[in-house]
C-alpha positions as a printed NumPy array, in Angstrom:
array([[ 68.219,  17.222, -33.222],
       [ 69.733,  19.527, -35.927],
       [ 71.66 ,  18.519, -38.104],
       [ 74.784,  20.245, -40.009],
       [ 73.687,  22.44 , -42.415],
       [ 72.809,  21.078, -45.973],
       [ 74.167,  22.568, -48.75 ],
       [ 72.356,  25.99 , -50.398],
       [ 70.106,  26.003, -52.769],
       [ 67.604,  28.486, -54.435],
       [ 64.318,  28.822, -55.935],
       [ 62.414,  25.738, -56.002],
       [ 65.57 ,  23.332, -56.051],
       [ 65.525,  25.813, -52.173],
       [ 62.095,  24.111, -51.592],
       [ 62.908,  20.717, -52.291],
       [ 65.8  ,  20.718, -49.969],
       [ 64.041,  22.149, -47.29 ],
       [ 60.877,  19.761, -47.757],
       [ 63.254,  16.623, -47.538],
       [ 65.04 ,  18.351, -44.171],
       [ 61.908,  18.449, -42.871],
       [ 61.209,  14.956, -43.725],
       [ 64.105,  13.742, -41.957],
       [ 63.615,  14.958, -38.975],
       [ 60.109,  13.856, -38.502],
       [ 61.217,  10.498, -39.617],
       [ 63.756,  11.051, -36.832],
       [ 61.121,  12.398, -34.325],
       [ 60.325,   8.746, -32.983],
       [ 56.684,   7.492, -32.307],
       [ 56.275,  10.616, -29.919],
       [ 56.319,  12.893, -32.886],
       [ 57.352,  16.428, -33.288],
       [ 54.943,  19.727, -33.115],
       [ 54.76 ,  22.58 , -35.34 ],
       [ 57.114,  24.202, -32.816],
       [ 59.901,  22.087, -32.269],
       [ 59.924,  21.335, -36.428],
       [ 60.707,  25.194, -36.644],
       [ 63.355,  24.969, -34.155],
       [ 65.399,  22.353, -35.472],
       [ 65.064,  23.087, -39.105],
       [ 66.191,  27.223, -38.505],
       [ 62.568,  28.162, -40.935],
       [ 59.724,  30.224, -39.644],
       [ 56.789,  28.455, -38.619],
       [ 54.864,  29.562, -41.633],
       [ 57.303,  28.126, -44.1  ],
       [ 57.103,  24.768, -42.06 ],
       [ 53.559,  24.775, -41.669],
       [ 53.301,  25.495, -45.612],
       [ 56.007,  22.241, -46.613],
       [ 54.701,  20.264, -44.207],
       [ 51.268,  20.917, -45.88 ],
       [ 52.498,  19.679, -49.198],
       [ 54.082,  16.738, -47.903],
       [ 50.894,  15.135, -46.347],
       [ 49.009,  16.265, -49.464],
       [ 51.996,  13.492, -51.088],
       [ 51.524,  11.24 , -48.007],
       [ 54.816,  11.53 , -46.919],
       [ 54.013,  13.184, -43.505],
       [ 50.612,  12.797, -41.448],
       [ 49.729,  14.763, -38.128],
       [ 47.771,  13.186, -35.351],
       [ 44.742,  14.809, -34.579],
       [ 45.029,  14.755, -30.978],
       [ 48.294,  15.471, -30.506],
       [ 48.803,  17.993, -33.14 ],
       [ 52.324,  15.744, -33.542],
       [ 53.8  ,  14.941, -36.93 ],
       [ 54.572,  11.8  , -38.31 ],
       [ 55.868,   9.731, -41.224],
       [ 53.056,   8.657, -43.07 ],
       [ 52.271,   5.507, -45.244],
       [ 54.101,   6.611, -48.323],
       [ 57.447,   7.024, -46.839],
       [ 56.904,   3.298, -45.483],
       [ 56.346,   2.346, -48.608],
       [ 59.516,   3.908, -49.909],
       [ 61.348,   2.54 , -46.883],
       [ 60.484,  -1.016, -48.011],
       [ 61.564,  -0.291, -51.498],
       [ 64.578,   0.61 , -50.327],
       [ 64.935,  -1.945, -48.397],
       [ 66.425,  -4.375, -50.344],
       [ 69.207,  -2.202, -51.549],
       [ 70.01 ,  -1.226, -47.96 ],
       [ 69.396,  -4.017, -46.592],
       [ 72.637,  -3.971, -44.425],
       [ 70.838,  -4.104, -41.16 ],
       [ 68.813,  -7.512, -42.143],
       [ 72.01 ,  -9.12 , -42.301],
       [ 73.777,  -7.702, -39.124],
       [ 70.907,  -7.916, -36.644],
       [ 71.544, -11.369, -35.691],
       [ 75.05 , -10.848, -35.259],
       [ 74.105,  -8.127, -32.976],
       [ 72.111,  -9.6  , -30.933],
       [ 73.777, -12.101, -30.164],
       [ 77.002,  -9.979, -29.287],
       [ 74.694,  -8.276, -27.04 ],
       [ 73.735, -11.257, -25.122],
       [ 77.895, -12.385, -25.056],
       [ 78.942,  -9.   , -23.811],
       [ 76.32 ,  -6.983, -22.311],
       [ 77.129,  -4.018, -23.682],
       [ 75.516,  -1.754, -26.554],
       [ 76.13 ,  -2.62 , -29.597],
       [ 75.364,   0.521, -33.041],
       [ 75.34 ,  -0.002, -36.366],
       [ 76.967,   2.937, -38.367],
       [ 77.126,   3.445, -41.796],
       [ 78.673,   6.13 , -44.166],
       [ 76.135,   8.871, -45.805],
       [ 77.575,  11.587, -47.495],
       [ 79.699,  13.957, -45.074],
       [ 77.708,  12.23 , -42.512],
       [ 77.228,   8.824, -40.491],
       [ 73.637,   7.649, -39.616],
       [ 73.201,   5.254, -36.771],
       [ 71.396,   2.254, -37.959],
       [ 70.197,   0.476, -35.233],
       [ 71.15 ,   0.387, -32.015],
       [ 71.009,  -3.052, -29.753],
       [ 70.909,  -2.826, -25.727],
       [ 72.642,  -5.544, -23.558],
       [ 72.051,  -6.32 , -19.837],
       [ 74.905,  -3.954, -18.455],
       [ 73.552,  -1.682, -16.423],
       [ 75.104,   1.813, -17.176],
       [ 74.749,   3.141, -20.38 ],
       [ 75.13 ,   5.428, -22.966],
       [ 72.957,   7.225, -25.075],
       [ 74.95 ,   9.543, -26.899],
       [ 74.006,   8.041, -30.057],
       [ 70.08 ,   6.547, -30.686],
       [ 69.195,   4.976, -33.663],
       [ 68.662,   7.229, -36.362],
       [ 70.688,   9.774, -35.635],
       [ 73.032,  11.644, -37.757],
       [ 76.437,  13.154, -37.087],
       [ 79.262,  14.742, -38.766],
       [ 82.111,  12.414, -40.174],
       [ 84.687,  11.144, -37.341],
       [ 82.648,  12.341, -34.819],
       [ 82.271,   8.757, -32.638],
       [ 83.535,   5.868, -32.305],
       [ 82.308,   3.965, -34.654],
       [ 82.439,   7.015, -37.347],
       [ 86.252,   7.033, -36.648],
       [ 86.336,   3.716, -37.867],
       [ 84.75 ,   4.065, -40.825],
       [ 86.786,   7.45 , -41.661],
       [ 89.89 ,   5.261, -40.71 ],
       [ 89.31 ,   2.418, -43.614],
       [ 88.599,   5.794, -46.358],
       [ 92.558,   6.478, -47.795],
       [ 94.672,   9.16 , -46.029],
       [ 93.204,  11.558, -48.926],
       [ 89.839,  10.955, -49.173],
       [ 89.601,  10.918, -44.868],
       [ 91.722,  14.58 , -45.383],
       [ 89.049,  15.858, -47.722],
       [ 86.395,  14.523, -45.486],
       [ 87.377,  16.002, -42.268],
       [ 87.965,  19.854, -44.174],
       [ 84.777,  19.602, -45.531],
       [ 83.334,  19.07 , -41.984],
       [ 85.805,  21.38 , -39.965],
       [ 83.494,  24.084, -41.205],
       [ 80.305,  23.246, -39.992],
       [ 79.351,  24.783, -36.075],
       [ 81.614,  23.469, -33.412],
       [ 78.832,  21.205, -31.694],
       [ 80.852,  18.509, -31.936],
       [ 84.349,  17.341, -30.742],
       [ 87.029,  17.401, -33.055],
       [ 86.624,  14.389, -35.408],
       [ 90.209,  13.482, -34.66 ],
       [ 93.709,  14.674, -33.575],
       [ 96.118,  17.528, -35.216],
       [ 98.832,  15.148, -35.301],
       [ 96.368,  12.502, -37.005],
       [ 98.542,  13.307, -40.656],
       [101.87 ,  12.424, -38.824],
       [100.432,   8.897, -36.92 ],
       [ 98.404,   7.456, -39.742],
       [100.956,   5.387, -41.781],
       [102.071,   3.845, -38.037],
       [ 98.875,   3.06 , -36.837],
       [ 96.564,   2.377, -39.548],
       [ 96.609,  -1.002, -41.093],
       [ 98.105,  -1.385, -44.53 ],
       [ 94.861,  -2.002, -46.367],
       [ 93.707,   0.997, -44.783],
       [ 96.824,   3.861, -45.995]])
Protein backbone atom coordinates (compact mmCIF):
# COMPACT_ATOMS: atom_id res chain seq x y z
CA UNK A 1 0.00 0.00 0.00
CA UNK A 2 2.96 2.46 0.32
CA UNK A 3 3.90 4.27 -1.99
CA UNK A 4 7.54 5.66 -3.08
CA UNK A 5 8.51 8.25 -1.04
CA UNK A 6 7.33 11.88 -1.89
CA UNK A 7 9.63 14.42 -2.07
CA UNK A 8 10.85 16.41 1.44
CA UNK A 9 9.50 19.12 2.67
CA UNK A 10 9.58 21.21 5.95
CA UNK A 11 7.61 23.24 8.23
CA UNK A 12 4.14 23.57 7.26
CA UNK A 13 4.76 23.05 3.37
CA UNK A 14 6.01 19.28 5.69
CA UNK A 15 2.31 19.24 6.84
CA UNK A 16 0.65 19.74 3.74
CA UNK A 17 2.47 16.97 2.08
CA UNK A 18 1.90 14.65 4.64
CA UNK A 19 -1.96 15.59 4.98
CA UNK A 20 -2.43 14.93 1.12
CA UNK A 21 -0.33 11.34 1.59
CA UNK A 22 -2.65 10.58 3.94
CA UNK A 23 -5.46 11.48 1.76
CA UNK A 24 -4.40 9.23 -0.85
CA UNK A 25 -4.24 6.39 0.74
CA UNK A 26 -7.57 6.49 2.36
CA UNK A 27 -8.96 7.35 -0.97
CA UNK A 28 -7.05 4.19 -1.93
CA UNK A 29 -8.30 2.18 1.14
CA UNK A 30 -11.52 0.92 -0.81
CA UNK A 31 -15.07 0.84 0.81
CA UNK A 32 -13.48 -1.40 3.66
CA UNK A 33 -11.57 1.56 4.92
CA UNK A 34 -8.36 1.84 6.74
CA UNK A 35 -7.85 2.13 10.79
CA UNK A 36 -5.78 4.40 12.71
CA UNK A 37 -3.25 1.55 12.62
CA UNK A 38 -2.75 0.51 9.27
CA UNK A 39 -2.80 4.60 8.19
CA UNK A 40 0.43 4.75 10.44
CA UNK A 41 1.91 1.85 8.80
CA UNK A 42 1.73 2.77 5.35
CA UNK A 43 2.39 6.42 5.66
CA UNK A 44 5.97 5.71 7.98
CA UNK A 45 4.27 8.72 10.81
CA UNK A 46 3.50 7.95 14.39
CA UNK A 47 0.06 7.40 15.21
CA UNK A 48 -0.24 10.71 16.93
CA UNK A 49 0.80 12.71 13.93
CA UNK A 50 -1.87 10.68 11.88
CA UNK A 51 -4.45 10.88 14.32
CA UNK A 52 -3.72 14.82 14.53
CA UNK A 53 -3.89 15.30 10.21
CA UNK A 54 -6.45 13.11 9.95
CA UNK A 55 -8.29 15.34 12.54
CA UNK A 56 -7.89 18.39 10.39
CA UNK A 57 -8.91 16.80 7.34
CA UNK A 58 -12.47 15.77 8.52
CA UNK A 59 -12.72 19.17 10.23
CA UNK A 60 -12.29 20.23 5.99
CA UNK A 61 -14.51 17.23 5.06
CA UNK A 62 -12.06 15.62 3.18
CA UNK A 63 -11.88 12.41 5.36
CA UNK A 64 -14.81 10.94 7.62
CA UNK A 65 -14.46 7.85 10.07
CA UNK A 66 -17.25 5.40 10.59
CA UNK A 67 -18.40 5.17 13.91
CA UNK A 68 -18.62 1.57 14.13
CA UNK A 69 -15.84 0.58 12.50
CA UNK A 70 -13.45 3.13 13.67
CA UNK A 71 -12.42 2.91 9.60
CA UNK A 72 -11.54 6.00 7.60
CA UNK A 73 -12.99 7.18 4.62
CA UNK A 74 -13.16 9.80 1.88
CA UNK A 75 -15.72 12.07 2.76
CA UNK A 76 -18.21 14.29 0.73
CA UNK A 77 -15.80 17.04 -0.09
CA UNK A 78 -13.27 15.03 -1.86
CA UNK A 79 -16.36 13.72 -4.04
CA UNK A 80 -17.08 16.88 -4.74
CA UNK A 81 -13.58 17.67 -5.91
CA UNK A 82 -13.53 14.36 -7.76
CA UNK A 83 -16.47 15.55 -9.91
CA UNK A 84 -14.82 18.82 -10.54
CA UNK A 85 -12.15 17.19 -11.77
CA UNK A 86 -13.86 15.18 -13.63
CA UNK A 87 -14.24 16.82 -16.65
CA UNK A 88 -10.62 17.58 -17.10
CA UNK A 89 -9.76 13.93 -16.48
CA UNK A 90 -12.27 12.63 -17.92
CA UNK A 91 -10.14 9.96 -19.80
CA UNK A 92 -11.88 7.03 -18.28
CA UNK A 93 -15.57 8.28 -19.51
CA UNK A 94 -14.35 7.88 -22.86
CA UNK A 95 -12.45 4.48 -22.62
CA UNK A 96 -14.93 2.51 -20.53
CA UNK A 97 -16.95 1.40 -23.36
CA UNK A 98 -14.11 0.41 -25.29
CA UNK A 99 -13.17 -1.64 -22.38
CA UNK A 100 -15.84 -3.35 -21.85
CA UNK A 101 -16.44 -4.43 -24.70
CA UNK A 102 -12.76 -5.79 -25.22
CA UNK A 103 -13.50 -7.60 -22.15
CA UNK A 104 -16.44 -9.38 -23.43
CA UNK A 105 -14.23 -10.15 -27.05
CA UNK A 106 -11.29 -11.49 -25.13
CA UNK A 107 -11.95 -12.51 -21.71
CA UNK A 108 -9.19 -11.24 -20.27
CA UNK A 109 -8.48 -8.10 -17.89
CA UNK A 110 -8.31 -5.21 -19.32
CA UNK A 111 -6.33 -1.64 -16.95
CA UNK A 112 -6.35 1.64 -17.73
CA UNK A 113 -2.94 3.39 -16.94
CA UNK A 114 -2.11 6.75 -17.11
CA UNK A 115 1.11 8.88 -16.49
CA UNK A 116 1.34 10.96 -12.99
CA UNK A 117 4.42 12.44 -12.20
CA UNK A 118 7.31 9.74 -11.60
CA UNK A 119 4.41 7.51 -11.20
CA UNK A 120 1.51 5.54 -13.10
CA UNK A 121 -1.97 5.25 -11.42
CA UNK A 122 -4.24 2.48 -12.51
CA UNK A 123 -7.46 3.89 -13.63
CA UNK A 124 -9.84 1.37 -13.77
CA UNK A 125 -9.57 -1.96 -14.08
CA UNK A 126 -12.27 -4.22 -16.20
CA UNK A 127 -12.63 -8.17 -15.46
CA UNK A 128 -13.48 -10.64 -18.34
CA UNK A 129 -14.84 -14.23 -18.04
CA UNK A 130 -11.31 -16.02 -18.07
CA UNK A 131 -10.95 -17.77 -15.25
CA UNK A 132 -7.35 -17.22 -13.85
CA UNK A 133 -6.35 -13.98 -13.04
CA UNK A 134 -4.23 -11.45 -11.96
CA UNK A 135 -4.33 -8.98 -9.45
CA UNK A 136 -1.11 -7.47 -9.33
CA UNK A 137 -2.47 -4.23 -10.19
CA UNK A 138 -6.26 -2.99 -8.70
CA UNK A 139 -7.65 0.07 -9.62
CA UNK A 140 -6.19 2.85 -7.96
CA UNK A 141 -3.07 1.85 -7.39
CA UNK A 142 0.13 3.58 -7.87
CA UNK A 143 3.54 2.39 -8.99
CA UNK A 144 6.85 3.60 -9.95
CA UNK A 145 7.46 4.48 -13.74
CA UNK A 146 8.13 1.24 -16.04
CA UNK A 147 7.21 -0.89 -13.48
CA UNK A 148 4.25 -3.04 -15.56
CA UNK A 149 3.14 -3.62 -18.48
CA UNK A 150 1.20 -1.13 -19.33
CA UNK A 151 3.68 1.55 -17.53
CA UNK A 152 6.36 0.23 -20.00
CA UNK A 153 4.28 1.37 -22.63
CA UNK A 154 3.70 4.55 -21.67
CA UNK A 155 7.58 5.10 -20.69
CA UNK A 156 8.21 3.61 -24.26
CA UNK A 157 6.16 6.52 -26.30
CA UNK A 158 8.26 9.40 -23.71
CA UNK A 159 11.73 10.18 -26.06
CA UNK A 160 14.90 8.13 -25.31
CA UNK A 161 15.80 11.27 -22.94
CA UNK A 162 12.99 12.06 -21.14
CA UNK A 163 12.33 7.85 -20.47
CA UNK A 164 16.42 8.07 -19.30
CA UNK A 165 15.63 10.84 -16.86
CA UNK A 166 12.56 9.05 -15.76
CA UNK A 167 13.93 5.74 -14.94
CA UNK A 168 17.20 7.59 -12.77
CA UNK A 169 14.89 9.45 -10.98
CA UNK A 170 13.10 6.18 -9.95
CA UNK A 171 16.24 3.82 -9.68
CA UNK A 172 16.57 5.47 -6.31
CA UNK A 173 13.56 4.79 -4.62
CA UNK A 174 13.51 1.11 -2.36
CA UNK A 175 13.95 -1.91 -4.51
CA UNK A 176 10.20 -3.19 -4.07
CA UNK A 177 9.84 -3.33 -7.42
CA UNK A 178 11.42 -5.10 -10.48
CA UNK A 179 13.64 -3.26 -12.53
CA UNK A 180 11.54 -0.93 -14.75
CA UNK A 181 13.42 -2.27 -17.73
CA UNK A 182 16.64 -3.90 -19.09
CA UNK A 183 20.50 -2.63 -18.84
CA UNK A 184 20.84 -3.03 -22.42
CA UNK A 185 17.43 -0.99 -22.89
CA UNK A 186 19.95 2.27 -24.23
CA UNK A 187 21.54 -0.10 -26.89
CA UNK A 188 17.88 -1.80 -28.25
CA UNK A 189 15.74 1.29 -28.28
CA UNK A 190 16.37 2.84 -31.76
CA UNK A 191 15.71 -1.06 -33.17
CA UNK A 192 12.74 -1.73 -31.43
CA UNK A 193 10.91 1.31 -30.71
CA UNK A 194 8.79 2.77 -33.39
CA UNK A 195 9.98 5.91 -35.11
CA UNK A 196 7.42 8.24 -33.60
CA UNK A 197 8.47 6.92 -30.44
CA UNK A 198 12.81 7.65 -30.61
Amino acid sequence: MKDAPAPQATGGAQAVARALSLLSLVGRGGDAGLALGQLAAASGLTRPTVRRLLLALAQARMVEQDRRSRRYHLGPEAYLLGTFAAERHGILHHARDAMLRLARETGDTLLLTVPQGDHTLCLERIEGDFPIRTHALMRGDRKPAGVGAGALAILAALPQAQARALLHRTRRWPRRWPPAWPRRWPTIWPRRAPPAMR
